[in-house]
C-alpha positions in Angstrom: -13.8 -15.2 1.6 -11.4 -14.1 4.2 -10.5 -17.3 5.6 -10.2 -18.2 1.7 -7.6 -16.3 1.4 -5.9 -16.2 5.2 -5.4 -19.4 3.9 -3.8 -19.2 0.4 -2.0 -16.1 2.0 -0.2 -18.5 4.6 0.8 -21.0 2.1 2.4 -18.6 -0.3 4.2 -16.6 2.9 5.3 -20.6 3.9 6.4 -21.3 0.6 8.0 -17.9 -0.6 9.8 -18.0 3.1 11.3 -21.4 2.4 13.8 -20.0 0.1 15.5 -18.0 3.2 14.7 -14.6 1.9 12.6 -11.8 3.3 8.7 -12.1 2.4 6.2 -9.4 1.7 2.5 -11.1 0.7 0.4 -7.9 -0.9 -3.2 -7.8 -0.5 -4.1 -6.6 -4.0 -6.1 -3.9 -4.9 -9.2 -4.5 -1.8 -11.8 -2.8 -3.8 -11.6 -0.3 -0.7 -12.6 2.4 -3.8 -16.2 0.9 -2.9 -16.2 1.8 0.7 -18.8 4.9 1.1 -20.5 4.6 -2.1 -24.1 3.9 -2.0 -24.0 1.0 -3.8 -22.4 -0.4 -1.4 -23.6 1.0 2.3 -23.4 -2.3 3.9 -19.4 -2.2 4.3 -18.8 -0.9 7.3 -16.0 0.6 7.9 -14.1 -1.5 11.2 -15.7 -4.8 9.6 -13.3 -3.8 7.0 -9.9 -3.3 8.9 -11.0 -6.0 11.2 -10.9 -8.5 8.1 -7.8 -6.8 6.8 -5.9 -7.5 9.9 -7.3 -11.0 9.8 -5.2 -11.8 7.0 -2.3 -9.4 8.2 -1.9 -11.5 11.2 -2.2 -14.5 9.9 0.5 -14.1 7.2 2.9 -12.8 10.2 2.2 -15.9 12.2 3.5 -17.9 8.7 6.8 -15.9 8.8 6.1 -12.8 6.0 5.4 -9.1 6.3 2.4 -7.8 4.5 1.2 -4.9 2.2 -2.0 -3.5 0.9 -1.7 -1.9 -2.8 -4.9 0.1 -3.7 -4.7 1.7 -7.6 -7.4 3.6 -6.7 -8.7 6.9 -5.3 -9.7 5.4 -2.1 -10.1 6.1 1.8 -6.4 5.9 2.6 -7.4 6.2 6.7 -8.7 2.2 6.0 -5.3 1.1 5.2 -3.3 3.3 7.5 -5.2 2.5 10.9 -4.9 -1.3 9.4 -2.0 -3.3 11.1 -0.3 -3.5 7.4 2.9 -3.6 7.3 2.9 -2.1 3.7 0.7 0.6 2.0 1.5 1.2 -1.3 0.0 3.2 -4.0 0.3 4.6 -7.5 2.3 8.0 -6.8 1.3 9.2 -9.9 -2.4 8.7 -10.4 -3.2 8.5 -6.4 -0.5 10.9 -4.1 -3.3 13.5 -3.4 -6.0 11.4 -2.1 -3.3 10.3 0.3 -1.8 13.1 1.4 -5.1 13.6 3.1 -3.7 11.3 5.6 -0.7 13.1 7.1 -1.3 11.9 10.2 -1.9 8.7 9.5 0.8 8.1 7.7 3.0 9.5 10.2 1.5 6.6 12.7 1.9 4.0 10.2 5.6 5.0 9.6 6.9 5.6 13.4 5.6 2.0 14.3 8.2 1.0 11.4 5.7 0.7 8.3 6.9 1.6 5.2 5.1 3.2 2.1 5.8 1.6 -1.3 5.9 4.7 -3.5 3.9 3.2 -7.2 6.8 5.5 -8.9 8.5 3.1 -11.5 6.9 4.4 -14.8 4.4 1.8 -16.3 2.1 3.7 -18.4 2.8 6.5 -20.9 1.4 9.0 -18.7 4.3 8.1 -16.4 6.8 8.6 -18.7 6.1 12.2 -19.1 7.8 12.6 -15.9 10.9 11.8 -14.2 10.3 9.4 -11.5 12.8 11.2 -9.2 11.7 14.8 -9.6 8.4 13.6 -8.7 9.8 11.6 -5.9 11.4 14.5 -4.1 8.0 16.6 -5.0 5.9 13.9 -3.2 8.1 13.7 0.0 8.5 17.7 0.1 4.8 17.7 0.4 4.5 15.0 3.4 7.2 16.9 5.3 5.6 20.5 4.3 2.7 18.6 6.4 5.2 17.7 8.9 6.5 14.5 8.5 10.3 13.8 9.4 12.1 13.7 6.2 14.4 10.7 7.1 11.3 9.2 8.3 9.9 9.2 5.0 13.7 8.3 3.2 13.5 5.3 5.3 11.1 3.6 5.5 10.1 4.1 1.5 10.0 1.1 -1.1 10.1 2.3 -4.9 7.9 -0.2 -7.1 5.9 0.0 -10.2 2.8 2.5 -10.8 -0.2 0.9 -11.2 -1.2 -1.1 -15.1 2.5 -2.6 -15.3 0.7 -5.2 -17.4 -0.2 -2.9 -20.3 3.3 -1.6 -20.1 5.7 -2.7 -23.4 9.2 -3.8 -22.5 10.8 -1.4 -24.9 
């Protein structure tokens, strides 16, 4: 499965790049959620980055950066020790199983990683809140845990939260 899709990965980061633009190839939604669960104890846990990083380096040999989205409640410290360029998450449903991860994050962002903040509303649940107010909430509590502030400002892309599909245009 993973040279499956090192291979459709590379074609797409090939493709995408021919256009002259900047690429980003997500790894969607890894069913990580699964790790530690004891239906499935035979996932092991550096089997897990190791294939990760597979892909990640392959897709930077065709050209593109790469990102990991989880829309779940997940063990963050996977994707964070992983070579990803990208983590990114639903900042509504998911910020505090992440902010576990302080450290981590920290890593992830001083070797020029980003976070893509799920913060765009896309479900009704969403739209209860203003996506800024949360914004500032969310990066208040990575610096109370002491993450540089700018670091954070920086190296931040804003996309959807998770279910955009189920989201009416209106």
């Amino acid at each position: 499965m993973v040279k499956n899709l090192v291979m459709q990965a590379t074609w797409q980061a090939k493709v995408l790049g021919s256009f002259g633009l900047p690429v980003i190839i997500f790894i969607d939604e890894p069913a990580l959620y699964a790790y530690g669960l004891s239906t499935h104890i035979t996932l092991k846990r550096e089997e897990l980055i190791k294939d990760i990083n597979a892909l990640v380096e392959a897709v930077r040999k065709a050209g593109a950066l790469t990102g990991v989205y989880s829309c779940a409640r997940t063990d963050w410290s996977i994707l964070l020790e992983s070579k990803t360029d990208v983590v990114s998450f639903d900042a509504y449903e998911y910020f505090d199983s992440l902010t576990l991860y302080g450290m981590e994050i920290e890593k992830v962002l001083l070797r020029n990683g980003s976070l893509a903040w799920g913060i765009v509303p896309a479900s009704e649940k969403a739209l209860e809140l203003k996506a800024i107010d949360l914004f500032r909430k969310l990066i208040n509590s990575l610096v109370d845990k002491g993450i540089d502030h700018n670091l954070l400002i920086n190296n931040a892309l804003i996309t959807p939260s998770c279910g955009t599909g189920t989201t009416s245009v209106g």
